[in-house]
Legacy VTK file of the C-alpha trace (Angstrom):
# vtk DataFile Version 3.0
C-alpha trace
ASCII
DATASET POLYDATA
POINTS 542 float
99.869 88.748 115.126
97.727 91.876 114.161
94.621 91.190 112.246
94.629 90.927 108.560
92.571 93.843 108.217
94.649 96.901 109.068
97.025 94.900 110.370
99.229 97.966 110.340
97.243 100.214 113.066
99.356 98.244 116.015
101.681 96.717 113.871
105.551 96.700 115.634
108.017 97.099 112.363
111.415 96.028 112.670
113.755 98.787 110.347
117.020 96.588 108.129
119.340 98.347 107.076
120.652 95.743 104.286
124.226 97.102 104.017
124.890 96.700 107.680
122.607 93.977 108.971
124.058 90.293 107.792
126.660 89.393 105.834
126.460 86.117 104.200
129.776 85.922 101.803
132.104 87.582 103.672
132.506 90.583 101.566
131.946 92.711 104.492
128.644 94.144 102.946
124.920 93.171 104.155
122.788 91.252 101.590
119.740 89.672 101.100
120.588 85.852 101.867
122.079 87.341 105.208
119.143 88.905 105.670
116.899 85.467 104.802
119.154 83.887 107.218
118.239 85.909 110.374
114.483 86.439 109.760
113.987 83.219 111.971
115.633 85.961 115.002
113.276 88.338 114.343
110.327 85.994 114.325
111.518 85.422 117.590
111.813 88.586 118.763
108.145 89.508 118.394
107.955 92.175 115.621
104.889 91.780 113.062
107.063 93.582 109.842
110.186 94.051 108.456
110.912 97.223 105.868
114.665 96.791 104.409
116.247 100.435 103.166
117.304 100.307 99.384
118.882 97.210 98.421
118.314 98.215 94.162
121.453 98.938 91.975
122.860 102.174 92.978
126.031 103.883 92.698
125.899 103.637 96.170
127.102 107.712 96.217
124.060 107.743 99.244
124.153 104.464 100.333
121.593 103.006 98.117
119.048 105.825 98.302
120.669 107.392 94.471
118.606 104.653 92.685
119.646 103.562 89.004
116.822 101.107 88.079
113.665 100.212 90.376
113.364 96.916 89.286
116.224 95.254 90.375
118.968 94.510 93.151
122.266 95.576 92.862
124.732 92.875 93.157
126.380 93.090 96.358
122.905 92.696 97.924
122.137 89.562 95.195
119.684 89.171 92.804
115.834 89.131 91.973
115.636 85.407 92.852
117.401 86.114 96.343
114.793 88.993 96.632
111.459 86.490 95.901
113.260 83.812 99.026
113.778 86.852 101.276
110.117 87.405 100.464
108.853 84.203 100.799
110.824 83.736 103.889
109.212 86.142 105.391
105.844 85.316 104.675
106.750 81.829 105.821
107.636 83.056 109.271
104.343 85.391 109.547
106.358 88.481 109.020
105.313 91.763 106.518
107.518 93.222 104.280
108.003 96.618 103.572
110.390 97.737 100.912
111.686 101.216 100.639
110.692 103.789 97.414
112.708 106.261 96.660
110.400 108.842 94.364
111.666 112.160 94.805
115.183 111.861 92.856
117.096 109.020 90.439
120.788 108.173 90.662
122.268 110.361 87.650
123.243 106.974 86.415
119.597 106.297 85.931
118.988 105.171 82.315
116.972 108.302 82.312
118.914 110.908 83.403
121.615 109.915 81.282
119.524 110.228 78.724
118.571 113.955 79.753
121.720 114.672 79.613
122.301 113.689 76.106
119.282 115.133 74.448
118.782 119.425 74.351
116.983 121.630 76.504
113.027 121.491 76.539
113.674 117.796 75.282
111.032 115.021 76.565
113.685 113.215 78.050
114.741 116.536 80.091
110.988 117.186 80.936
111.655 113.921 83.410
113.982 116.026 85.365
113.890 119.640 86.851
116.198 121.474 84.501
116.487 125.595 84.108
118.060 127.861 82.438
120.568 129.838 84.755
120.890 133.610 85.790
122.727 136.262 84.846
123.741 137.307 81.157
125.276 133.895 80.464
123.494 131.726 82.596
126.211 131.076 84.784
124.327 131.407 87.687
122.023 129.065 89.336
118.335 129.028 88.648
117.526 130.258 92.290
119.210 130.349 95.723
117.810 126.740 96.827
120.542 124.553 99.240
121.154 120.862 99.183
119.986 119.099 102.335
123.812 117.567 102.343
125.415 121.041 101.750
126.448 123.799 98.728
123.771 124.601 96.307
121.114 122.493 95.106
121.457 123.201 91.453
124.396 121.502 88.885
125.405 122.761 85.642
125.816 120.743 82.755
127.448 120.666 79.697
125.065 122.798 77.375
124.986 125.291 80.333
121.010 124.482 81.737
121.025 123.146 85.693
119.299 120.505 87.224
117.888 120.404 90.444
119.341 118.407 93.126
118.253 118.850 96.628
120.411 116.227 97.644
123.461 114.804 96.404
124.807 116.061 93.061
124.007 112.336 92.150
120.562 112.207 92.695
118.470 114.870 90.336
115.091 115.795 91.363
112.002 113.995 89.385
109.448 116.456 87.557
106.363 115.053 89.466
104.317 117.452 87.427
105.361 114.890 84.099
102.661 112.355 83.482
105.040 109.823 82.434
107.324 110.440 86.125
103.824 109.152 87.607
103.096 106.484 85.228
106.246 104.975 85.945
106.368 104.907 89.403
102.707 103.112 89.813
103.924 100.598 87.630
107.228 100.029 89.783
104.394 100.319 92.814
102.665 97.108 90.724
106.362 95.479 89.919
106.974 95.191 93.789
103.168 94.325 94.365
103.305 91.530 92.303
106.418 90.062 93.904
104.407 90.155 97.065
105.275 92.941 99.118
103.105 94.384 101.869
103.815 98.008 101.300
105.894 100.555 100.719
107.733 103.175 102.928
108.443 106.517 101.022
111.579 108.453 100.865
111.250 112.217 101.214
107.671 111.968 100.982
106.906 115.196 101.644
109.724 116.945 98.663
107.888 115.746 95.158
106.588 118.594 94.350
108.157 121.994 94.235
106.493 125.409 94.050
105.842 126.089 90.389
107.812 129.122 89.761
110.432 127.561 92.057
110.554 130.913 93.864
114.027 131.783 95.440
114.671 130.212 98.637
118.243 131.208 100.501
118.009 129.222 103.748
119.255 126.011 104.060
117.644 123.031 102.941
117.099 121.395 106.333
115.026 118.317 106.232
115.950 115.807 109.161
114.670 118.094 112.171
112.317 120.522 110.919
110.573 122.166 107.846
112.555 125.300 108.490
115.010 127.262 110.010
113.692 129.597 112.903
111.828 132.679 111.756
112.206 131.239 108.254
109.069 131.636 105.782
107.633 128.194 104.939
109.944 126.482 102.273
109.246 126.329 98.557
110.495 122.504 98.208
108.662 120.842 101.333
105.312 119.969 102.003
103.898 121.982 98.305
99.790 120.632 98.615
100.604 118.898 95.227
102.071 115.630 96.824
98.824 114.526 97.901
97.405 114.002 94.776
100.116 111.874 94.040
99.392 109.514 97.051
96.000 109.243 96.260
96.614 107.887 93.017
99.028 105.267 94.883
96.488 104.365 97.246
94.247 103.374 94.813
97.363 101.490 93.139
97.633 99.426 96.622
93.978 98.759 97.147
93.496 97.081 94.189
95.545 94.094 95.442
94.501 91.862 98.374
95.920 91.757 101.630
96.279 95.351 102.907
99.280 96.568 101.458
100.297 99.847 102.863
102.542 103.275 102.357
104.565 104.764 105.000
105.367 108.473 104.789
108.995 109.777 105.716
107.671 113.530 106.170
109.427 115.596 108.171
106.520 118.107 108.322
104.919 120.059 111.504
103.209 121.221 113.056
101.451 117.763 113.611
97.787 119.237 111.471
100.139 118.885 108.554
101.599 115.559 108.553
98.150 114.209 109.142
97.354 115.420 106.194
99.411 112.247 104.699
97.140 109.554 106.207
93.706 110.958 105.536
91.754 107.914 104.351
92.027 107.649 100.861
96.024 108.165 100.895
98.961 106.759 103.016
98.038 104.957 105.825
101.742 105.946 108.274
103.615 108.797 109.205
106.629 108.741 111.099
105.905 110.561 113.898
109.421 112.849 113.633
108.260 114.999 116.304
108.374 112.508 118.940
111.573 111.549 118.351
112.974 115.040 118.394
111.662 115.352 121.876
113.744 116.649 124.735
114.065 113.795 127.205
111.531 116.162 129.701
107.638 114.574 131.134
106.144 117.808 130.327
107.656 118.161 126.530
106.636 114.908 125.583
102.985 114.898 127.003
102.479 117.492 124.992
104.024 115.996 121.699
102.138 112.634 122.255
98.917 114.369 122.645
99.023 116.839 119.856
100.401 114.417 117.256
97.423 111.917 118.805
94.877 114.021 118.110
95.845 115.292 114.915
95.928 111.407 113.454
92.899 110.463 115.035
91.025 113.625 113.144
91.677 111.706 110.087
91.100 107.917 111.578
94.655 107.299 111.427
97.211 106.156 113.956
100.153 107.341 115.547
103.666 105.775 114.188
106.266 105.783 116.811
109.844 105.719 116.277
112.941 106.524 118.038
115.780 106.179 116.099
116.352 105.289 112.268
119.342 105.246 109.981
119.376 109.094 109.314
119.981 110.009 113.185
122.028 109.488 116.105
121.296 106.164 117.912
118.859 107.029 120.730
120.781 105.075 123.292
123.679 108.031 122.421
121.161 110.775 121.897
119.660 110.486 125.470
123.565 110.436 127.021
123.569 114.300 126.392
122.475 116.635 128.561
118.864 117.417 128.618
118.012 119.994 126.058
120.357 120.100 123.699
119.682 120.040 119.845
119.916 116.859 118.132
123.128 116.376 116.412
123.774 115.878 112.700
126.989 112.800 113.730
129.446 112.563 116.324
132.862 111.938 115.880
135.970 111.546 117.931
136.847 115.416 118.525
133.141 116.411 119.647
132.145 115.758 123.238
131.017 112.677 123.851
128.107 111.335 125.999
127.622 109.372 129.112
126.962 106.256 127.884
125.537 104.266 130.716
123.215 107.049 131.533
122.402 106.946 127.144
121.409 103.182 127.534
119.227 103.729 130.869
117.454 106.446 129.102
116.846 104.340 125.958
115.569 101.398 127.658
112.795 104.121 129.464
112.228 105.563 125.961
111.420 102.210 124.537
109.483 100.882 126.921
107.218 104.217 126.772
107.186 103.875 123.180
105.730 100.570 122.863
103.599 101.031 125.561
101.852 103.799 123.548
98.927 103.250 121.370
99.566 102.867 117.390
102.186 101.219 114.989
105.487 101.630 116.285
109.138 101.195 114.212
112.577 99.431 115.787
115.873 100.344 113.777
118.229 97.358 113.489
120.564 97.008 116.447
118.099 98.904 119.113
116.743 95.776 120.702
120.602 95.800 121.611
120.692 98.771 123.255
123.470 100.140 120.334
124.794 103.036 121.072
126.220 105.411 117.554
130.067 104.861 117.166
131.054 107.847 118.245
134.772 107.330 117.514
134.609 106.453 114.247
138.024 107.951 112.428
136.929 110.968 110.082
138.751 108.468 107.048
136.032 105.912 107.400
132.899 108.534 106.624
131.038 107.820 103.158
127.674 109.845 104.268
127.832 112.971 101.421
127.117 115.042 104.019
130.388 114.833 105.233
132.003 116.389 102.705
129.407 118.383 100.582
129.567 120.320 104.262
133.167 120.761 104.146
133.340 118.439 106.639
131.464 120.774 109.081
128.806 117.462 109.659
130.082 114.248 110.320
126.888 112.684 108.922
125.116 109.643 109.540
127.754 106.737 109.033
128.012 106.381 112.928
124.291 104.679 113.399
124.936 102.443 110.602
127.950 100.341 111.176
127.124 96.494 111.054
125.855 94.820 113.667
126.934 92.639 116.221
125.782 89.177 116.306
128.704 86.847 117.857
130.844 88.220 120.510
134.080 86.600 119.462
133.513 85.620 115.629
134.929 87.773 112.886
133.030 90.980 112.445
130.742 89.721 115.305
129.404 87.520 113.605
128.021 90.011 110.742
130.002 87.965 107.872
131.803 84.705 107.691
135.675 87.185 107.661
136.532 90.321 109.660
135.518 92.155 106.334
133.134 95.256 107.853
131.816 97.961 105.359
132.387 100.222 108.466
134.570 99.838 110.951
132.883 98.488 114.134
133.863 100.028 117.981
136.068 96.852 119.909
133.728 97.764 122.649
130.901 96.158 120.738
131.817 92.562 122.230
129.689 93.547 125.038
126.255 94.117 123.068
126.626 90.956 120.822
123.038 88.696 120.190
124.846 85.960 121.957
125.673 88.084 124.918
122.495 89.361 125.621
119.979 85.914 124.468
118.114 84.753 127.393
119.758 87.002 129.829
117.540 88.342 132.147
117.882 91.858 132.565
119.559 92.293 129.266
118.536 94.743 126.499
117.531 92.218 124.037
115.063 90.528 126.532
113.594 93.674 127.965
112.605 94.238 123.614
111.041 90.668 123.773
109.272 90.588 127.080
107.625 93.981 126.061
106.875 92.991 122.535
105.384 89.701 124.107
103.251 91.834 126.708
102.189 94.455 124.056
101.029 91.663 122.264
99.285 90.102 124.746
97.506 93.089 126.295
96.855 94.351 122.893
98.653 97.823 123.608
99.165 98.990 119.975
95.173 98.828 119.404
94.421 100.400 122.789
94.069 104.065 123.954
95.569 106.592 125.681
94.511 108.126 129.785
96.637 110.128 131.135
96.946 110.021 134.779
98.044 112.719 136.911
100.666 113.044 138.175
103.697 114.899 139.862
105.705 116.853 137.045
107.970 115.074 136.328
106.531 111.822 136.134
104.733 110.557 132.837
101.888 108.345 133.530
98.921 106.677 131.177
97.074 104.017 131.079
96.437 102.104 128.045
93.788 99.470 128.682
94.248 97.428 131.695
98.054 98.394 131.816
100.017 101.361 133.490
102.790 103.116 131.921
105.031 104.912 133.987
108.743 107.252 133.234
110.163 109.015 135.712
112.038 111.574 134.329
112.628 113.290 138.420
115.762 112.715 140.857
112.991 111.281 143.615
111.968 107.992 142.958
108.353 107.711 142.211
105.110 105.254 143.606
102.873 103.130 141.743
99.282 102.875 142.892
99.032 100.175 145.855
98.435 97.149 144.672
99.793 97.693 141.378
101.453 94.029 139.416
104.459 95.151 138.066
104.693 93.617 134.364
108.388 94.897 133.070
110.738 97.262 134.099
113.302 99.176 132.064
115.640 98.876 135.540
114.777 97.804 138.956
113.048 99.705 141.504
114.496 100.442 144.703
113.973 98.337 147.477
110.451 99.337 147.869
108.752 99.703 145.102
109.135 102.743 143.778
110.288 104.173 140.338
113.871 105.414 139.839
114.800 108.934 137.693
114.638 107.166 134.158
112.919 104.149 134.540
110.036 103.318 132.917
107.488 100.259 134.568
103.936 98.908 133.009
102.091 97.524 135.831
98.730 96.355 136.057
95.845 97.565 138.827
LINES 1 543
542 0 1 2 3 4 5 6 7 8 9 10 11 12 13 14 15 16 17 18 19 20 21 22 23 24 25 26 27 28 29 30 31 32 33 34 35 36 37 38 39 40 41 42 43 44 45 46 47 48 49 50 51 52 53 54 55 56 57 58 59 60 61 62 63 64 65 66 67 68 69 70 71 72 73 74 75 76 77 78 79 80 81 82 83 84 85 86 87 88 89 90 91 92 93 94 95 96 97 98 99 100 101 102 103 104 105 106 107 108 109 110 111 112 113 114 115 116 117 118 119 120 121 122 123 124 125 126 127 128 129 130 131 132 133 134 135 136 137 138 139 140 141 142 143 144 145 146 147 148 149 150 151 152 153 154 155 156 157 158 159 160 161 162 163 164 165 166 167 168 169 170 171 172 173 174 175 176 177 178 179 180 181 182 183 184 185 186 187 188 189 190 191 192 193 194 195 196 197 198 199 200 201 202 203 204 205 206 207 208 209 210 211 212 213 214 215 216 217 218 219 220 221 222 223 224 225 226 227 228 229 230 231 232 233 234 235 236 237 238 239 240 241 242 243 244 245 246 247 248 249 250 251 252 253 254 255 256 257 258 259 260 261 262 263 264 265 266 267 268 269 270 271 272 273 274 275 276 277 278 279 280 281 282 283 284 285 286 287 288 289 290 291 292 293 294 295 296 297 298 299 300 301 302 303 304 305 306 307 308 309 310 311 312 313 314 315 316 317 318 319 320 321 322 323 324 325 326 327 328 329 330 331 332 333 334 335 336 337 338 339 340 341 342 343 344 345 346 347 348 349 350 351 352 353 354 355 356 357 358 359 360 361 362 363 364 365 366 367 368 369 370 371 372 373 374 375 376 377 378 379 380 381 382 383 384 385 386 387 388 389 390 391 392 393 394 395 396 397 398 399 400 401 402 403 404 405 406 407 408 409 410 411 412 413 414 415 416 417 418 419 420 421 422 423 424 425 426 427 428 429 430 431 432 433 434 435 436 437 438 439 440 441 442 443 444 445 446 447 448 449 450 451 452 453 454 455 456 457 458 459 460 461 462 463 464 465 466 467 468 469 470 471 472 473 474 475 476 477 478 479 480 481 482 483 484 485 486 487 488 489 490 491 492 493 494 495 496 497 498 499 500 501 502 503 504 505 506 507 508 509 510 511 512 513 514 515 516 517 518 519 520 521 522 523 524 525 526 527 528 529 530 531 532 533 534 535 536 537 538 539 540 541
């Protein structure tokens, strides 16, 4: 287990999706006793943390992330009390637990924003929100050219003819984070989750809570999973304003007032990597996903550099480097890598669009992962990974609830492909995700094949390649080590971290290891003698 003092720095955090990871009454949607029932598995595993997506009453118009009230749990996930045993599970097993906060927009079922929209223009209740007058003689144009991330304009009229801000779905209206009561609520939510005995908190949008004060027109699209801005676009007016950090100071001193090292994580899709550091200088968050990595080509040269600069910028502010390679706002990595080398990450697949090679996906993955963890820092698993999941690819267009889908005019399929429920059980109903074949999602027949009870104590298998590294990171204390590069031919990747050598080779010729070397774990085998195949990854020792 880490230390109790920034326990976090090396920490390995396992990512739940709550909808999609354990079903326990057969409803065909995740909940929390599922979820109490399978911490035991991840105990087992080897992670240190678990942080669980949204599971408070919602609409559910984004999948939990449109938030009507912060201080509860929506009934198809169960209740407060089912909440405090999930908790105390956890704790009981020697596992963290993150929860997720979503501060940049409410649900417009919100108690708030319902009441904005019953009181009048320049109304305290209104002040909460982002509302504006429109354009144009009869302000029947928007306030400004901003785009939702999901598609269409970012602004909805209402009744009395002002607009409120949404830069996401019309659901979810921006928060007015310059509003001393929007901040006064959320640090006591912060303390209503504290007190219940969570370890931290990981941020939606972290990096959107502030806007530009004159909310200066902005016609580019509102791109936020994959970079600040479109190419040759001027720095957006919505992302990244300097305002936000203010805000996470006053959390962190929120957070440090309670024992135990409680901690915030920082979904910022912000580069270059001087900028995201910004969010875990010392006195505010103490994570950032490391985005940049993940977006990555699949190339030894591209990723040195991406592990180095992002490095160096966190260690300029005494922070570590969070690794992550897939979440549930993008493609499955074990699909991603299946593409040819190169290509841009895409928003969903679906049945019509090419499709990738999915043996050569899940070789690449395994390589990915095992350079991941072998890197120095924190690093994040999404739910299903330790699998080797691929997306479902196939899913029928019918099926799709992301907003993206159709706010885009069905242009993006979304995200709904990387969060289908889980397979547990090869041959129970759902496999093994609920008691019935009730599945929120529909889940691929081809699924059988990664199944919990497929893969458990097979050697070679996914699931114990994720434990036998987690075990050996563990052991050779990896996440609290640091990085030497070691040269090289092109298109190999080599460090050392500690006493242990990392190795991917991302080249058709297979590559040595030093003589001598003990070879710890392999992501495949090596040929007949001894060297590394093209995608492999090995930690050796010597």
């Amino acid at each position: 287990m880490p230390s109790p003092t920034d326990w976090w720095r090396s920490a390995v955090i396992y990512q739940i999706y709550p909808r999609s990871f354990a079903d326990s009454n057969g409803d065909g949607m995740g909940d929390l006793p599922g979820i109490t029932a399978r911490l035991a598995g991840l105990r087992d595993l080897g992670v240190d943390a678990v942080w669980l997506s949204p599971f408070y009453p919602s609409p559910q118009h984004d999948a939990g992330y449109d938030v009507a009230d912060y201080r509860s749990v929506d009934p198809r996930f169960g209740d407060l009390g089912d909440a405090d045993k999930m908790i105390a599970e956890a704790k009981a097993l020697g596992l963290r637990v993150i929860v997720d906060l979503v501060p940049n927009h409410t649900s417009d079922e919100h108690a708030w924003f319902r009441a904005a929209l019953q009181a009048a223009p320049g109304s305290p209740e209104r002040e909460r929100y982002v509302f504006r007058d429109g354009r144009g003689d009869d302000g029947g144009e928007p306030p400004n050219g901003w785009r939702s991330v999901f598609g269409g304009p970012a602004w909805q009229r209402v009744a009395d003819g002002q607009w409120y801000l949404h830069l996401f779905d019309v659901s979810q209206p921006d928060l007015n984070w310059g509003n001393p009561e929007v901040r006064a609520e959320f640090e006591d939510i912060l303390r209503f989750w504290l007190d219940r005995g969570v370890d931290g908190f990981r941020v939606d949008v972290a990096h959107g809570l502030i806007k530009e004060a004159t909310l200066s027109d902005y016609e580019y699209a509102g791109e936020i999973l994959g970079g600040m801005a479109p190419e040759g676009a001027p720095p957006p007016p919505m992302w990244d304003q300097d305002g936000v950090h203010e805000v996470y100071r006053e959390w962190r001193a929120v957070l440090d007032a309670y024992e135990g090292d409680r901690i915030l994580v920082a979904e910022a899709w912000v580069q270059p990597a001087d900028r995201l550091a910004r969010y875990v200088r010392p006195d505010e968050m103490h994570q950032a996903f490391n985005f940049e990595y993940l977006d990555t080509p699949w190339i030894a040269e591209r990723l040195r550099k991406v592990i180095d600069s992002t490095t160096a910028a966190n260690a300029a502010v005494g922070a570590p480097t969070t690794w992550v390679l897939s979440n549930h706002d993008v493609v499955r990595h074990a699909t991603r890598l299946g593409y040819p080398v190169g290509e841009r990450r895409r928003p969903g697949i679906g049945a019509g669009d090419p499709q990738p090679d999915a043996p050569l996906g899940l070789r690449r993955a395994r390589a990915a992962s095992l350079q991941m963890l072998g890197l120095p820092g924190s690093a994040y698993l999404y739910q299903g990974e330790e699998l080797g999941l691929p997306e479902h690819t196939t899913m029928p267009d019918d099926y799709r609830q992301d907003p993206a889908w159709e706010r885009s005019g069905h242009a993006e399929r979304g995200r709904d492909g990387c969060r289908v429920p889980i397979p547990w059980e090869a041959d129970a109903p759902s496999y093994g995700f609920g008691p019935t074949d009730a599945s929120w999602l529909p889940q691929p027949s081809s699924w059988a094949e990664y199944a919990l009870d497929r893969q458990r104590d097979v050697p070679g298998s996914t699931y114990e390649l994720y434990r036998s590294a987690l075990r050996l990171r563990r052991e050779h204390r990896l996440g609290d080590g640091s990085l030497e590069w070691v040269e090289t031919a092109p298109d190999v990747l080599a460090f050392r971290n500690g006493g242990v050598l990392v190795v991917t080779n991302f080249g058709e010729s297979p590559a040595g290891l030093p003589a001598g070397a003990e070879v710890l774990l392999t992501s495949e085998p090596l040929t007949d003698d001894g060297r590394v195949p093209q995608d492999v990854t090995v930690w050796a020792r010597g």
